[in-house]
N, C-alpha and C positions, 0 to 999 in steps of 0.2 A: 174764814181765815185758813190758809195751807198751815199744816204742821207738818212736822218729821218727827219720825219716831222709829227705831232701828233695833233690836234685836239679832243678839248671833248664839246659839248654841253649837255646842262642840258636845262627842261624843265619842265615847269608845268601847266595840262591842265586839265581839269576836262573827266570824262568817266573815264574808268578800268582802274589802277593801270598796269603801264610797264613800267620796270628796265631792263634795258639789255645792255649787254657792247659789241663794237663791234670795232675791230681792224681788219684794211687793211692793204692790202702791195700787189706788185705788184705780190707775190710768193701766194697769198691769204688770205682767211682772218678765225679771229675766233670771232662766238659768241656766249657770254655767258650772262644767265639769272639766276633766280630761278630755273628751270625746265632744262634745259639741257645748252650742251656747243657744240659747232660746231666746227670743222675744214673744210675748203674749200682750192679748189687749186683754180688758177686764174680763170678757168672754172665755177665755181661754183658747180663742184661734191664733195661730202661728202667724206673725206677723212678719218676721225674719228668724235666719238660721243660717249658723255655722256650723258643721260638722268636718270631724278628724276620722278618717277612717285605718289612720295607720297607727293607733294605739298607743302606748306607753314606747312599743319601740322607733313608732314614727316621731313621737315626740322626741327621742334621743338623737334619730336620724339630722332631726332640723338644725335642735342646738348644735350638735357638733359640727353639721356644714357652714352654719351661721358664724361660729367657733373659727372653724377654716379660713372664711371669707374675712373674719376680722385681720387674722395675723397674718396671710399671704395677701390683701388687697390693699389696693395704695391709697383709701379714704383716710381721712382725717382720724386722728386715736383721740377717745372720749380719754379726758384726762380725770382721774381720780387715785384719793390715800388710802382710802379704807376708810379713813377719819371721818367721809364724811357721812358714811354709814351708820355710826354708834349712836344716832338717834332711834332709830332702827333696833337695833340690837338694844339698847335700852328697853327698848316698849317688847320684846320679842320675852327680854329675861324677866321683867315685872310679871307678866303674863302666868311665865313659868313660877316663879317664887308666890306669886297670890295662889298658882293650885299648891302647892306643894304646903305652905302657911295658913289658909284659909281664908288670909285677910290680905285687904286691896291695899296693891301696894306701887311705890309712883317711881316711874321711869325718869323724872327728874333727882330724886332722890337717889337714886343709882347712877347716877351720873356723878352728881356732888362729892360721894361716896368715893369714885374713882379720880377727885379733882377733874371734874370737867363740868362744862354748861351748855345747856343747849345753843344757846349765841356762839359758844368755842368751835361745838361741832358743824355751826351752818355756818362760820366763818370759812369751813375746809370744803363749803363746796366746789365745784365746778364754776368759774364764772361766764356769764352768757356771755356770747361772743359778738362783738362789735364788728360789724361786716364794713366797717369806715375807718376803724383803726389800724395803724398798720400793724401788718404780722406778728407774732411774737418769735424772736430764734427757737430752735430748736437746745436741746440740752446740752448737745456734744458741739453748738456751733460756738465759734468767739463773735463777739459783739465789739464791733470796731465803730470810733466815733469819728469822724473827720473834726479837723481840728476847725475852732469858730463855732459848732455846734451846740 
C-alpha cells in the first residue's frame, strides 16, 4: 500500500539567512531554494537541475521585468479582488496565532470571525474562461443590445 506522510519544520537561528524546501520519498527527493532546484533518485544522483546564478538581485531583476511586461504589454489582464485571496491569508494568520498561542488554531474560524466562508471566498475567484463564449466588454465599454435581442 502507497502512503504519504509529510513533515515541515520551520526554524529560526541566527548566522546566514537559509530557506530551502526539501521533499522525500522513497522514489527520491527534490530541493528547492532561492538559487537552484534539485531532483535526486533514491541514490542520491542528480537527476535534473535548475540553477539561478543571479541571486536575490536576479530574482528582483525578473519580477520587475515580468512587472514591466504585465502593464506595458497588450496580453489579456488576470482579473482579480483581493477577495479571492483571504483563504490564503487565513491559513497564513492561524499559522501565525497557533506560534504566538501554543495551540492549533483553524483558518476557518478566522474567517467566521471576520463574517466570511470559505465558499464566500472561492466564490470571488477568477472564473475559467470559456474560449466559445463570447467576449465579455471591457469596464469602461457600454453594452448596446439591438432591439429583438
Amino acid at each position: 500500500r502507497d502512503g504519504c506522510m509529510a513533515s515541515v519544520v520551520t526554524t529560526r537561528r541566527s548566522g546566514p539567512v537559509s530557506e530551502e524546501l526539501a521533499l522525500h520519498s522513497h522514489t527520491g527527493s527534490l530541493t528547492a531554494n532561492s538559487e537552484s532546484c534539485l531532483l535526486r533518485d533514491p541514490d542520491g544522483s542528480v537527476l535534473d537541475q535548475a540553477c539561478d546564478d543571479g541571486g536575490p538581485l536576479g530574482t528582483f531583476i525578473r519580477q520587475a521585468e515580468a512587472f514591466a511586461r504585465a502593464v506595458m504589454g497588450d496580453e489579456k489582464a488576470y482579473e482579480c479582488s483581493g477577495r479571492e485571496n483571504l483563504l490564503t491569508q487565513a491559513v497564513i494568520e492561524a499559522i501565525y496565532l497557533a506560534g504566538r498561542t501554543c495551540q492549533p488554531e483553524s483558518p476557518g474560524r478566522l474567517l467566521h470571525t471576520a463574517g466570511l466562508s470559505a465558499e464566500a471566498c472561492l466564490s470571488l475567484r477568477p472564473v475559467e474562461e470559456d474560449l466559445d463564449a463570447p467576449a465579455r466588454p471591457a469596464a469602461d465599454e457600454a453594452v448596446v443590445e439591438e432591439p429583438g435581442e
